[in-house]
N, C-alpha and C positions, 0 to 999 in steps of 0.2 A: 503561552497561548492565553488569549483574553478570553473573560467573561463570556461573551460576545460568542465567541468561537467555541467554546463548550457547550454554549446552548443551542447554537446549531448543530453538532454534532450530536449531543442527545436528544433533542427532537427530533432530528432527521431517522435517526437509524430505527425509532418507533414508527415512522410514516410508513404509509404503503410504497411511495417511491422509494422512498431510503430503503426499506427490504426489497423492494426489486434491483434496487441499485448494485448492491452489496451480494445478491446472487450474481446478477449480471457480473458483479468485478468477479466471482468464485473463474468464470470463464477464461478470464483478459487472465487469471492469476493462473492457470492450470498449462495456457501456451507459452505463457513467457518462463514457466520453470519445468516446462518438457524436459530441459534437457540439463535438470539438477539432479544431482544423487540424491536419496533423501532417505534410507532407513538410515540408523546408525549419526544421520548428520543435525546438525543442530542452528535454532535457528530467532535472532529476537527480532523484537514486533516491537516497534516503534508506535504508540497508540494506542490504549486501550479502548479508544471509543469504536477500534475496528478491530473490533473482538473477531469480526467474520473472517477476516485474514487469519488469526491465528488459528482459528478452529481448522478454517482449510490447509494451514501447515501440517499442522498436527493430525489431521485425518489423511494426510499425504507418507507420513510416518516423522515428522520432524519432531525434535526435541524441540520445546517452544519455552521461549521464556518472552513475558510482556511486561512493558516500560511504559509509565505515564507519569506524570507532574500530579492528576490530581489523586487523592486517598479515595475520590468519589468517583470517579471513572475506573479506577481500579478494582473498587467496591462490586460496579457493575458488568466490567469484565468476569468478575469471579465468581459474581453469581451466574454466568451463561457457558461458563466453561469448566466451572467447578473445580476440583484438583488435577486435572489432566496439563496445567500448563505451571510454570513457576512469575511470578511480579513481583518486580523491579520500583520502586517509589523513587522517583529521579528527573531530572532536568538531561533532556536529549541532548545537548549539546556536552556534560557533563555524566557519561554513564558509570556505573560502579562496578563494572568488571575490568580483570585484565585484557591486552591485546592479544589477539586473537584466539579469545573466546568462546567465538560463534564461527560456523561455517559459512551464515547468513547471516545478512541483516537487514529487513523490511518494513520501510515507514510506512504508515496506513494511512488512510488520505484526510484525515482530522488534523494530522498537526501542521503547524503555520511554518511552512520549510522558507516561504520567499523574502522574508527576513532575515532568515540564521541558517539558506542554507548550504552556506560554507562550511560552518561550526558542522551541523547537523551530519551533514555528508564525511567532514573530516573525523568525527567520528563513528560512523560507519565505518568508514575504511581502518579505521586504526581494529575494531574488534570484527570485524568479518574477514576471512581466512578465502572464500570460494568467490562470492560476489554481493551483490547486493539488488532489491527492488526499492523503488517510491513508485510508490501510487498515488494519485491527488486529483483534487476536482478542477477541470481544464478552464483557462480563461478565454482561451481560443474558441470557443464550444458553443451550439446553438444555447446552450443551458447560460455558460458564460454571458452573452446577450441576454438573455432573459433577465440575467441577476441585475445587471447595467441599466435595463430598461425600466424596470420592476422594483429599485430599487427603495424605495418606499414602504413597501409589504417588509414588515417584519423578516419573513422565514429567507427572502431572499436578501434583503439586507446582510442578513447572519452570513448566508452563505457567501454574498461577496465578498467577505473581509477573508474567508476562508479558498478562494481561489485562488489559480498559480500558474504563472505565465510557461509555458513549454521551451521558450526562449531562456528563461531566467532559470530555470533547475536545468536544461542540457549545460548553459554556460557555466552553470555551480560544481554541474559533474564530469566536466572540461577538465577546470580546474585542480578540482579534488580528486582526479583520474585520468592523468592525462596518459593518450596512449592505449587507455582499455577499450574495449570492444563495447560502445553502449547501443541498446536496441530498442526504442520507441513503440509502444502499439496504445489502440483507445477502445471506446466502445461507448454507446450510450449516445446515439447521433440526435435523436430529437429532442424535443423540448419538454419539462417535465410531469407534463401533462399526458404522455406517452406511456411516461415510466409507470407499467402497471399490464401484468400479462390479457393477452385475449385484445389490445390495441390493434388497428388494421397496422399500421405499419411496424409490428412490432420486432418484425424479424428482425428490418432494420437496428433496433438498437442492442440488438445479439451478434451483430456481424463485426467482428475485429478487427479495426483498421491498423493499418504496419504505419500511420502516421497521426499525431496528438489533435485530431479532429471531433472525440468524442466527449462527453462531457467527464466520465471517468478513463485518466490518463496512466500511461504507467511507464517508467523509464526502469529497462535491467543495464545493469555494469557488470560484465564479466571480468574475472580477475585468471582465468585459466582457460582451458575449454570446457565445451560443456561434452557431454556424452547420453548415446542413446539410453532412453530409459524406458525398463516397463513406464505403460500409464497409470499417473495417479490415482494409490489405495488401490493397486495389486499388491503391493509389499514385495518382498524376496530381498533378497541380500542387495547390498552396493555393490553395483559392478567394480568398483574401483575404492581404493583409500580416498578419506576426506583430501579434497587438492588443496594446496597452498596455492598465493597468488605465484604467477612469472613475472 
């Protein structure tokens, strides 16, 4: 990940958008792993500049361990999460655990998957055991246009080198999964001017679309079934053993 791209990731998640954002994803993140086991299971974070992912694993009951490239985004993850999670110092594409690891395994929407994301996803799937998520900023997306239009402004500049085509990560996880069960949903419909509670159409950008129309995106790959579950942070036992894939 470039310069470029860490600096829009650590500005942003200071912004008022990027903290609406980032609750907003807690949402899109809570539907798309309804139906995970999660006391008992475990699960890495791809990202530390999306520390808000892991917190909300972790407050789910997940074991969490989180991965980033830099010593300074990791820095900043550990200051917001403090010892509650374990970090990984490593190149995504290259991680230092054995196969299967993790139960889970969820990219956060900072890092640049539409380059490397065959590498990225093949490793995923070599250390997640259940399934996996990506989450990433949509280029399809009324925000996507904005960056394109807008592209001269600094913050949006940043942000377009950091967008990802919905077309190009389903074909990556085609690929890297052929065969698995994958489930599409977005959220964050308007433009970023929006993003920010008490908006008239704000409800709008809380409503979760079942297709990558919103500006934050998120692709699951199931590797078995899922199963009903209490709702997130009631806790109680795994209905079931950690699944391996079928």
């Amino acid at each position: 990940m470039g310069e470029e791209e860490k600096s829009f990731g650590a500005d942003f998640v200071q912004s008022l958008p990027g903290r609406f954002a980032l609750e907003s994803g807690r949402g899109l993140m809570r539907g798309l792993m309804s139906g995970w086991p999660r006391r008992a299971r475990s699960a890495l974070v791809l990202g530390a500049l999306a520390w808000p992912v892991a917190e909300n694993l972790w407050e789910a009951g997940f074991d969490v361990t989180v991965q980033d490239g830099s010593p300074r985004c990791l820095e900043a993850a550990r200051a917001a999460l403090s010892r509650r999670v374990e970090y990984a110092l490593s190149s995504p594409e290259h991680l230092p655990f054995d196969d299967s690891s993790f139960d889970y395994a969820v990219a956060g929407p900072f890092p640049a998957l539409t380059e490397r994301a065959d590498a990225v996803l093949r490793e995923m799937d070599r250390l997640a055991c259940s399934g996996i998520l990506v989450i990433f900023f949509n280029s399809w997306s009324t925000f996507g246009l904005e960056c394109r239009i807008r592209r001269e402004t600094p913050l949006y500049a940043q942000a377009l080198a950091c967008l990802q085509s919905p077309r190009a990560i389903g074909a990556a996880a085609r690929s890297a999964f052929p065969g698995k069960r994958r489930v599409f949903a977005s959220i964050l419909l308007g433009p970023l001017c929006t993003w920010r509670e008490g908006f008239f159409p704000d409800g709008l950008n809380h409503v979760k679309f079942p297709l990558p129309l919103g500006a934050l995106a998120a692709l699951r790959v199931d590797f078995g079934p899922l199963y009903a579950a209490t709702p997130l942070l009631l806790g109680g036992e795994p209905a079931v053993p950690a699944q391996s894939r079928g």
